[in-house]
N, C-alpha and C positions, 0 to 999 in steps of 0.2 A: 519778591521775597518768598521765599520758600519756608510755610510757617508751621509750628509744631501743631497745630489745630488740625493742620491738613493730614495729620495721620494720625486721627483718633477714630475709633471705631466703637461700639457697642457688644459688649459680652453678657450672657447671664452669666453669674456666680456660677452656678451648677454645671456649667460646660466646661471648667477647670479641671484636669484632672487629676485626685486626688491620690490614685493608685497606679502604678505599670500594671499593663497586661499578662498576664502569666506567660502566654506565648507571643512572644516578640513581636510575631509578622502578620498577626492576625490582624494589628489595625489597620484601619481604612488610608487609604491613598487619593489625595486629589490631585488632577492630572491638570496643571494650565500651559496653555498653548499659546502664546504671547504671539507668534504669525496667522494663527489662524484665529485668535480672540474667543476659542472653547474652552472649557471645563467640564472636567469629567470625574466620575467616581469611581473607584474600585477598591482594589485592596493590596495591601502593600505586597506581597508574592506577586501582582502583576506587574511589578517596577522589571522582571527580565522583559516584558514584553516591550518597553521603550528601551531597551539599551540593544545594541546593534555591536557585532564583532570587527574591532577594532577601538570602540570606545574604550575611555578612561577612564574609570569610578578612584575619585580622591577620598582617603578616608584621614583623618584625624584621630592618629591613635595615643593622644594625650590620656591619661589616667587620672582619676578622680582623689583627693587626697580623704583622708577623714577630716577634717580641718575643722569642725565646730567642737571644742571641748569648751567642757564646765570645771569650775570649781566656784571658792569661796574665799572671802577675806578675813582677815583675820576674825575679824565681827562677826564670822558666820553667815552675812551676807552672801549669797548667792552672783557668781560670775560668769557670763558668758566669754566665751575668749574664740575667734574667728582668725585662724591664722592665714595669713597672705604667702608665706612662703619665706625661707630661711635668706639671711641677710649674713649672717657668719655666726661661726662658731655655734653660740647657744643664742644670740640673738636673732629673733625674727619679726618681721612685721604680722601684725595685726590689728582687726578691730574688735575693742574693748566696748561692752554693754553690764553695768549702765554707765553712761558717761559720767556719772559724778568717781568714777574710780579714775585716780590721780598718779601724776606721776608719785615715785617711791613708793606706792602701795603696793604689797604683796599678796599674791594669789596662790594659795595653796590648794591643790591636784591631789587624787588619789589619797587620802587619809595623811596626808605630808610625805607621802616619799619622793614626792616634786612639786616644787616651788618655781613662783616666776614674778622679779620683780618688772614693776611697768618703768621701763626705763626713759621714755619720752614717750611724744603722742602719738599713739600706733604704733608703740615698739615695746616689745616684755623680753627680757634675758634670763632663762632657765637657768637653773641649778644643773642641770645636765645637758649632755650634748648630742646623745642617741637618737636620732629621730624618730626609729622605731618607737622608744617607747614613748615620745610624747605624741606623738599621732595615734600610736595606741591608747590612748586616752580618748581618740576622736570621734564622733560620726559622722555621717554622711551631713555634707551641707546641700541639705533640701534646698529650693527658695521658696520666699515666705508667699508666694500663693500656696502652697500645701502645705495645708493648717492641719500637720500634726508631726508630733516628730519622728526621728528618721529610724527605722524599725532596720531588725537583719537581715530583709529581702533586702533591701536598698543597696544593703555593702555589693549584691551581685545585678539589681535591677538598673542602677546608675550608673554603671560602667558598661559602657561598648564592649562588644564577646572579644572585640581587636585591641582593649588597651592595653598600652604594653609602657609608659613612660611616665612615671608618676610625676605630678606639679600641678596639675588643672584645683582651680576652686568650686566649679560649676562642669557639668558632664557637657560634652558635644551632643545635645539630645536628639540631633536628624539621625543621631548614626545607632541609635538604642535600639532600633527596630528589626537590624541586620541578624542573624540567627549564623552559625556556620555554616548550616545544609546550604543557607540561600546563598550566601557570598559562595559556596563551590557551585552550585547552581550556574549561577554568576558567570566565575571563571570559566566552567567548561562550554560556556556558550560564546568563548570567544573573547569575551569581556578583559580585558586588563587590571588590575587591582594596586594601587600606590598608595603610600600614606605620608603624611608628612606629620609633621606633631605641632602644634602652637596648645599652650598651658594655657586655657580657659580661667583670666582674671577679675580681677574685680573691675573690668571694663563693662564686663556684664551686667551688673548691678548700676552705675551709674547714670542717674537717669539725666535727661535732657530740659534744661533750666530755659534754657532762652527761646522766646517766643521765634526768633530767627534761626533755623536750626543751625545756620552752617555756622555759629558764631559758638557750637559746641566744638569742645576740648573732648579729644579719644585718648583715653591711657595708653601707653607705648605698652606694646607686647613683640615679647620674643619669639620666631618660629624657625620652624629648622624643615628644609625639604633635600631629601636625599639624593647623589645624584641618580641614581635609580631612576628615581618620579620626576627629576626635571629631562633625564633621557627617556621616561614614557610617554610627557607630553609633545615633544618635538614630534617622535615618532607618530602620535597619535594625531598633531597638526599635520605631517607629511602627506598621510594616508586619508585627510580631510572626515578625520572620526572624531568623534565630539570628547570633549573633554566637563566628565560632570561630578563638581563640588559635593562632597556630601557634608553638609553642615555651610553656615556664614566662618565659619573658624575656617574650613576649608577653602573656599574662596576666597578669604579677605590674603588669606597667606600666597595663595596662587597670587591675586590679583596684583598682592605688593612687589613680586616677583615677576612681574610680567618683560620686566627690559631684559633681566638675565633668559629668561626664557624663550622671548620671542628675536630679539635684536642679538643678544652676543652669546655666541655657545658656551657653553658652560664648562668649567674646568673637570676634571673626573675628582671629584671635591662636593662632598655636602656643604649645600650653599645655607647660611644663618643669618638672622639679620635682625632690627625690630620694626613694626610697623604700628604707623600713627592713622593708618589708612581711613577713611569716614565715606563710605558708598551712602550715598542719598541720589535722588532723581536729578539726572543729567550727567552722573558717571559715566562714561566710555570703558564697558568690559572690553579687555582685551585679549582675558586666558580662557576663561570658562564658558562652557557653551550652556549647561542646563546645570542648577543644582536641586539639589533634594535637601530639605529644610522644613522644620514645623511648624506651626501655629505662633506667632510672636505677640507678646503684650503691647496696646496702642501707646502710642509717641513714644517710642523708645527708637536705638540705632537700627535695631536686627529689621523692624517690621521696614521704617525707612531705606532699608538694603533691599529687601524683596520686591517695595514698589519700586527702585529703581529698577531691577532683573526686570520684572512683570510688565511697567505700568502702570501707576498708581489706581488708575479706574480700573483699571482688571483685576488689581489684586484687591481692592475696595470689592468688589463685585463676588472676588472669589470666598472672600472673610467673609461676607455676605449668606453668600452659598455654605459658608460652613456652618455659620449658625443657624440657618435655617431645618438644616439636614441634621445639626445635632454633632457636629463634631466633636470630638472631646481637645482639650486645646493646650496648649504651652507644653514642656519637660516632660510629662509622661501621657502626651497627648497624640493624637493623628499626625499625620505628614501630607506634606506638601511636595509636587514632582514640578520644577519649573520649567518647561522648556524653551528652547527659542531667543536668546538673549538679543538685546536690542540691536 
């Protein structure tokens, strides 16, 4: 049995980190080599030094929404309101803090010029239907490791220089580190550039209950891969160049794609779908050859993904190594280069 125990690890508090770097790429890069069992240190501009001309860099150009609004109830009580994403019309799902707010209770926004009654559990229906203006009400949803709230850098530090598709709850955070110079860097070294979009949900958040993991439930997520990027991977299988995820959002979308990609050619048609997909130790990758990915919190899905890529003892070894060295960790933390899939 495969136990949640088995991917717990040790953090100080203080290796969390609480800010972005001003310059993107200046953070540090660890380098694991899952066939030859090294790890290495550098810095994240040296990531052109592993990518080789004809590789695949996958990006995930989902958009960050503002989605934490406040308001109050009629009591003056204080509301938090976490929106999930529009459901029709002016109704959307959400989670509501503090739970004693009931249904038919009313949550008035902006001095009353928008109302939202809680229409069932996890669901409030506005007064209006603009989405502008009720995400205009929003900010950045940090996660609650960064204890503090989300300031005006965020609205441009949380979003990837490449998003371009609003719906995400949570940022692709492998992908925060890219800068433009480097992605044309990138490019003009030969490199290939694709992106596909999956809306970073509240899959992300839900943690792992059962002592057994495989006996966790994954939230269905929607993703969309262009045929662009499913005719950049074939090509880049042809020519035997590596195909590298950047983020777990990127790969899990590849991965759930792997029959259209590798077994049946693809129509000239953006391929869509949702995935329930759950990578843990003993997955068989099929698409991806190396991804680029952060520092992940213990017994959660993401870190379980990585020791699958890695190796559970190398990537034990590699966390290891990061806290030793000081790495700064999770969402606006260092990066991780994997190479080598199993």
């Amino acid at each position: 049995m495969l136990k949640l125990s088995d991917f717990d690890y040790y953090l100080p508090r203080e290796l969390i980190a609480q800010y972005p770097l001003r310059q993107r790429d200046n953070c540090r890069l660890m380098v694991v080599d899952r066939k030859r069992g090294t790890i290495e240190h550098r810095s994240f501009r040296d990531i052109v030094n592993y990518l080789n001309r004809d590789d695949l860099l996958v990006l995930n150009d989902t958009k960050v929404l503002p989605c934490r609004i406040f308001g109050r109830r009629v009591s003056g009580a204080k509301v938090e309101v976490f929106l999930l994403g529009r459901k029709d019309g002016a109704r959307y799902k959400a989670l509501i803090k503090p739970t004693r707010v009931k249904v038919g209770d009313e949550i008035i926004f902006d001095s009353g010029t928008i109302k939202a009654k809680v229409s069932a559990r996890n669901e409030i229906i506005f007064n209006v239907q603009d989405e502008a203006r009720i995400y205009g009400l929003g900010r950045m949803p940090l996660p609650p490791y960064i204890k503090r709230e989300a300031e005006e850098e965020d609205n441009v530090y949380y979003q990837t220089v490449y998003a371009a598709k609003e719906g995400a709850v949570a940022s692709p955070t492998a992908g925060l580190h890219f800068t433009e110079d480097l992605l044309k860097e990138i490019e003009s070294s030969g490199v290939a550039i694709s992106r596909i979009t999956l809306h970073v949900g509240i899959a992300t958040f839900k943690p792992v209950k059962s002592e057994d993991i495989t006996c966790h439930d994954m939230e269905e997520e929607e993703y969309e891969i262009s045929f662009g990027c499913l005719r950049d991977i074939r090509r880049a299988k042809q020519k035997n160049a590596k195909v590298i995820a950047v983020g777990t959002t990127s790969l899990r979308a590849l991965e759930s794609a792997s029959k259209i990609i590798n077994d049946c050619p693809p129509a000239e048609a953006d391929y869509r779908s949702m995935t329930r997909l759950f990578i843990y130790p003993g997955y068989e990758f099929k698409t991806v050859d190396c991804i680029l990915t952060n520092f992940h919190l213990p017994k959660t899905t993401l870190f379980m993904l990585v020791s699958a890529f890695a190796g559970t003892d190398l990537i034990k070894r590699a966390y290891q190594e990061a806290v030793e060295n000081k790495y700064r960790f999770y969402s606006y933390g260092d990066a991780m280069l994997i190479l080598s899939r199993p």
